[in-house]
C-alpha positions in Angstrom: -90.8 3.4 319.3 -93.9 3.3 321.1 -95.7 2.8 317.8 -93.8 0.3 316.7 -94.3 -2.3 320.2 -98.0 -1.1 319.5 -98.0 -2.5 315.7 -95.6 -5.7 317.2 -98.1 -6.7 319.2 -101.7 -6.4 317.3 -99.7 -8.4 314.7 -98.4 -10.7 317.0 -102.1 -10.9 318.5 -103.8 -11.5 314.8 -100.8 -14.4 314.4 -101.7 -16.1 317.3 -105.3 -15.5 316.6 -105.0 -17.2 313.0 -102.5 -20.2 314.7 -105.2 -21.1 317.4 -108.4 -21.5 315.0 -107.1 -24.6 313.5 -106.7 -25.8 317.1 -110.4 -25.2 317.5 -112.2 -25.7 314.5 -111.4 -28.8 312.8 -114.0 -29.2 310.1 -115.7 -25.7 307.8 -119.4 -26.7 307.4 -121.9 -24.9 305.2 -125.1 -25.3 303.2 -126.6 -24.4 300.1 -130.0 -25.2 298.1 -131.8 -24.2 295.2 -135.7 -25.0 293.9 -135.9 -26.0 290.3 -138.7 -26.5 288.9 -139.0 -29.9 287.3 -139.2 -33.1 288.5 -136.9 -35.0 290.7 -136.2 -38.0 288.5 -135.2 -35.6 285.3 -133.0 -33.3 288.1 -131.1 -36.3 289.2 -130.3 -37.8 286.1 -128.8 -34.3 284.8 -127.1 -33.3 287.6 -124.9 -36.6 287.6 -124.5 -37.1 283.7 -121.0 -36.3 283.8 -121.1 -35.3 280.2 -123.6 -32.9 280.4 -121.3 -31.9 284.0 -118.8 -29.4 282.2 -121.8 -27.2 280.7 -122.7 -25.9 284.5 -119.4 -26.6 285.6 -116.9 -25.0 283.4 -113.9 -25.1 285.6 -113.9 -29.3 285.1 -111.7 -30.1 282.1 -112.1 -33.9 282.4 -113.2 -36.8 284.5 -111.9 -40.5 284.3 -113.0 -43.3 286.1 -110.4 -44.9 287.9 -112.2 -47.6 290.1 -116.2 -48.0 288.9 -118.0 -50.0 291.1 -121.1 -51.7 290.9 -123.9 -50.0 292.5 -121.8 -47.0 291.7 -120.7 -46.4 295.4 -117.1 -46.7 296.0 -116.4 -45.9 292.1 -113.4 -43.3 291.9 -112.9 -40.6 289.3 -109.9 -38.3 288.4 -111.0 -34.7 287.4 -108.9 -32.1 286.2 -110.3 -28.8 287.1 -108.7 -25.4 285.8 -108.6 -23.3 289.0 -107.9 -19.4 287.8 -105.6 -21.0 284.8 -104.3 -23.3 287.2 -104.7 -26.9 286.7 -105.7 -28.8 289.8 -105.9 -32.7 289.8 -108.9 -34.0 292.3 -109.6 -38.0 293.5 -113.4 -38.5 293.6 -114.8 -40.8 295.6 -118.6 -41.7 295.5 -119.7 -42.2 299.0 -123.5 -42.7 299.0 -125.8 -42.7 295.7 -129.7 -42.9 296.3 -131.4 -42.7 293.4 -133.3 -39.5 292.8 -132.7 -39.0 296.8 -129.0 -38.7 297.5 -125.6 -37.9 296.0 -122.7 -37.8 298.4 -119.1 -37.3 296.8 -115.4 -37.3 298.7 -113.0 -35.0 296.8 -109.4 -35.3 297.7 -107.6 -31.9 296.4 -104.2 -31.8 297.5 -104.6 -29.9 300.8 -108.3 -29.7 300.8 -110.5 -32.8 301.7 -113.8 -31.7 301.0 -117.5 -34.2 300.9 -120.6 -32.6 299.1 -123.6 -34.3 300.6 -126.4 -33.5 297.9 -130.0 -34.5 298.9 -132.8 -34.1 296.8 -136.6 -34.1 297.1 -139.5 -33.0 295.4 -143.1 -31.4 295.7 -145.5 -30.3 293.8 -143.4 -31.2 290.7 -140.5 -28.4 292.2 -137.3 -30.2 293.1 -135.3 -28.8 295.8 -131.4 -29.8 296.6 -130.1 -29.3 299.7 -126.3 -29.8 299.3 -124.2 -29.7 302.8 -120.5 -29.8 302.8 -117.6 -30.1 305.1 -113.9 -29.0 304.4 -110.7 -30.0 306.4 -107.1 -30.7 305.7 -104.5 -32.4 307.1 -102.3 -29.3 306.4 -102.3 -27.5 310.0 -101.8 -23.8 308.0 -104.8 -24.8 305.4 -107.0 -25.6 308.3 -106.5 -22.7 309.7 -107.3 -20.9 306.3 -110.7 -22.3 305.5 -113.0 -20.8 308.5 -111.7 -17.4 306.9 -112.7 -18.5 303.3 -115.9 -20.2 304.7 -118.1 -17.8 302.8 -116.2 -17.6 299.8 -116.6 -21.2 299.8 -120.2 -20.7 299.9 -121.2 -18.4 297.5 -118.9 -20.5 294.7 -120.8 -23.5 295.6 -124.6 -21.4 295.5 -123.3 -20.4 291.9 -123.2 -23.7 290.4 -126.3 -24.7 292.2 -127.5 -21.8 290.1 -125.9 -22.4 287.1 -127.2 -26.0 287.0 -130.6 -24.6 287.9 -130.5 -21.9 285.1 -129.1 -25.0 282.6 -131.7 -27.6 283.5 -134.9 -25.0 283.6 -133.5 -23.7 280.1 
Protein backbone atom coordinates (compact mmCIF):
# COMPACT_ATOMS: atom_id res chain seq x y z
CA UNK A 1 0.00 0.00 0.00
CA UNK A 2 2.80 2.17 0.87
CA UNK A 3 4.10 1.77 -2.68
CA UNK A 4 1.22 2.43 -4.24
CA UNK A 5 0.53 6.35 -2.31
CA UNK A 6 4.40 6.54 -3.30
CA UNK A 7 3.72 5.86 -7.23
CA UNK A 8 0.06 8.20 -6.62
CA UNK A 9 1.96 10.86 -5.79
CA UNK A 10 5.20 11.23 -8.21
CA UNK A 11 2.46 10.79 -10.82
CA UNK A 12 0.28 13.16 -9.46
CA UNK A 13 3.55 15.51 -9.00
CA UNK A 14 4.72 14.93 -12.87
CA UNK A 15 0.69 15.87 -13.80
CA UNK A 16 0.80 18.92 -12.10
CA UNK A 17 4.32 19.54 -13.20
CA UNK A 18 3.14 19.13 -17.07
CA UNK A 19 -0.35 21.29 -16.17
CA UNK A 20 1.71 24.32 -14.75
CA UNK A 21 4.31 24.79 -17.78
CA UNK A 22 1.72 26.05 -20.06
CA UNK A 23 0.84 28.47 -17.24
CA UNK A 24 4.41 29.73 -17.47
CA UNK A 25 5.72 29.43 -20.73
CA UNK A 26 3.54 30.76 -23.33
CA UNK A 27 5.64 30.88 -26.46
CA UNK A 28 8.69 27.77 -27.45
CA UNK A 29 11.51 29.85 -29.06
CA UNK A 30 14.57 28.43 -30.84
CA UNK A 31 17.18 29.07 -33.56
CA UNK A 32 18.82 27.51 -36.30
CA UNK A 33 21.48 28.58 -39.16
CA UNK A 34 23.50 27.20 -41.68
CA UNK A 35 26.55 28.80 -44.05
CA UNK A 36 26.23 28.03 -47.66
CA UNK A 37 28.46 28.85 -49.80
CA UNK A 38 27.17 30.95 -52.59
CA UNK A 39 25.90 34.11 -52.93
CA UNK A 40 23.01 35.69 -51.18
CA UNK A 41 20.95 36.84 -54.13
CA UNK A 42 21.15 33.10 -55.79
CA UNK A 43 20.26 31.68 -51.91
CA UNK A 44 17.23 33.81 -51.76
CA UNK A 45 15.79 33.25 -54.89
CA UNK A 46 16.02 29.21 -54.30
CA UNK A 47 15.01 29.10 -51.03
CA UNK A 48 11.57 30.84 -51.84
CA UNK A 49 10.85 29.26 -55.40
CA UNK A 50 8.13 27.25 -54.23
CA UNK A 51 8.57 24.82 -57.08
CA UNK A 52 11.98 24.02 -56.49
CA UNK A 53 10.41 23.97 -52.33
CA UNK A 54 9.25 20.18 -52.43
CA UNK A 55 12.95 18.94 -53.52
CA UNK A 56 14.37 19.93 -49.86
CA UNK A 57 11.17 19.79 -48.39
CA UNK A 58 9.58 16.49 -49.20
CA UNK A 59 6.95 16.38 -46.60
CA UNK A 60 5.05 19.53 -48.68
CA UNK A 61 2.66 17.88 -51.13
CA UNK A 62 1.27 21.20 -52.51
CA UNK A 63 1.00 24.91 -52.13
CA UNK A 64 -1.88 27.22 -53.44
CA UNK A 65 -2.17 30.70 -53.25
CA UNK A 66 -5.18 31.81 -51.69
CA UNK A 67 -4.77 35.61 -51.22
CA UNK A 68 -1.40 36.96 -53.28
CA UNK A 69 -0.68 40.36 -52.54
CA UNK A 70 1.34 42.84 -54.17
CA UNK A 71 4.59 43.30 -52.63
CA UNK A 72 4.11 39.77 -51.69
CA UNK A 73 3.44 40.55 -47.89
CA UNK A 74 0.14 39.61 -46.74
CA UNK A 75 -0.14 36.89 -49.65
CA UNK A 76 -1.65 33.57 -48.17
CA UNK A 77 -0.93 29.99 -49.31
CA UNK A 78 -2.59 26.62 -48.45
CA UNK A 79 0.00 23.69 -48.16
CA UNK A 80 -0.67 20.21 -47.67
CA UNK A 81 2.05 18.54 -45.93
CA UNK A 82 2.21 14.64 -45.39
CA UNK A 83 3.11 14.39 -41.66
CA UNK A 84 4.21 10.49 -40.96
CA UNK A 85 1.37 9.48 -43.73
CA UNK A 86 -0.73 11.88 -42.23
CA UNK A 87 -2.06 14.62 -44.23
CA UNK A 88 -1.96 18.01 -42.51
CA UNK A 89 -3.55 21.16 -44.04
CA UNK A 90 -1.45 24.50 -43.03
CA UNK A 91 -2.61 28.50 -43.73
CA UNK A 92 0.51 30.54 -44.70
CA UNK A 93 0.79 33.82 -44.18
CA UNK A 94 3.72 35.98 -45.50
CA UNK A 95 4.61 38.44 -42.87
CA UNK A 96 7.71 40.33 -43.85
CA UNK A 97 9.66 39.71 -47.35
CA UNK A 98 13.09 41.78 -47.72
CA UNK A 99 14.64 40.84 -50.63
CA UNK A 100 17.81 38.84 -50.31
CA UNK A 101 17.60 40.04 -46.38
CA UNK A 102 14.44 38.64 -44.82
CA UNK A 103 11.71 35.99 -45.11
CA UNK A 104 9.22 35.86 -42.23
CA UNK A 105 6.21 33.30 -42.66
CA UNK A 106 2.98 32.71 -40.11
CA UNK A 107 1.82 29.02 -40.35
CA UNK A 108 -1.46 28.23 -38.92
CA UNK A 109 -1.54 24.19 -38.29
CA UNK A 110 -4.54 23.30 -36.54
CA UNK A 111 -3.19 23.44 -32.90
CA UNK A 112 0.15 24.77 -33.68
CA UNK A 113 0.72 28.52 -34.60
CA UNK A 114 4.13 28.67 -35.52
CA UNK A 115 6.28 32.12 -37.41
CA UNK A 116 9.76 31.18 -39.10
CA UNK A 117 11.73 34.39 -39.13
CA UNK A 118 14.45 33.67 -41.76
CA UNK A 119 17.26 36.33 -42.15
CA UNK A 120 19.91 36.19 -44.42
CA UNK A 121 23.26 37.83 -45.02
CA UNK A 122 26.35 37.30 -46.81
CA UNK A 123 30.20 37.65 -46.66
CA UNK A 124 32.86 36.82 -48.50
CA UNK A 125 30.52 35.31 -51.08
CA UNK A 126 29.25 32.65 -48.00
CA UNK A 127 25.64 33.16 -47.22
CA UNK A 128 24.52 32.48 -43.73
CA UNK A 129 20.60 32.11 -42.58
CA UNK A 130 19.74 32.61 -39.40
CA UNK A 131 16.11 31.34 -39.10
CA UNK A 132 14.40 31.99 -35.46
CA UNK A 133 11.02 30.58 -34.63
CA UNK A 134 8.36 30.78 -32.10
CA UNK A 135 5.52 28.08 -31.42
CA UNK A 136 2.29 28.57 -29.38
CA UNK A 137 -1.24 27.39 -29.48
CA UNK A 138 -4.29 28.32 -28.25
CA UNK A 139 -4.92 24.67 -27.18
CA UNK A 140 -3.94 24.85 -23.25
CA UNK A 141 -2.84 20.81 -23.39
CA UNK A 142 -0.67 21.59 -26.85
CA UNK A 143 1.06 24.43 -25.02
CA UNK A 144 1.97 22.59 -22.55
CA UNK A 145 3.37 19.92 -24.99
CA UNK A 146 5.79 22.00 -27.03
CA UNK A 147 8.51 23.12 -24.35
CA UNK A 148 8.88 19.18 -24.09
CA UNK A 149 9.26 18.75 -27.96
CA UNK A 150 11.28 22.04 -28.12
CA UNK A 151 14.36 20.10 -29.33
CA UNK A 152 12.70 17.85 -31.43
CA UNK A 153 11.43 20.85 -33.04
CA UNK A 154 14.84 21.90 -33.55
CA UNK A 155 16.70 19.35 -34.95
CA UNK A 156 13.70 18.89 -37.82
CA UNK A 157 14.07 22.41 -38.60
CA UNK A 158 18.34 22.25 -38.74
CA UNK A 159 17.58 19.23 -41.17
CA UNK A 160 15.91 21.19 -43.79
CA UNK A 161 18.23 24.01 -43.35
CA UNK A 162 20.65 21.24 -44.34
CA UNK A 163 18.87 19.69 -46.81
CA UNK A 164 18.44 22.98 -48.71
CA UNK A 165 22.11 23.70 -48.08
CA UNK A 166 23.15 20.20 -49.46
CA UNK A 167 20.46 20.96 -52.55
CA UNK A 168 21.64 24.47 -53.48
CA UNK A 169 25.62 23.69 -53.02
CA UNK A 170 24.95 20.49 -55.30
Amino acid sequence: MKAVKIILGIVTALVVVFFSTGLFVKETTYQVKVTINKPVSEVFTVFNDQEKMTVWLPEVKSIEPINIKPGIVGSEYKMTVDNNGQTVIMKEKVLAYVPNQKVTLFFDADDMLKTDDYNFSEANGVTTIVKDVSCKSDSYIMSCMFPYFKGFFKDIDQKYLNDFKTYIEK
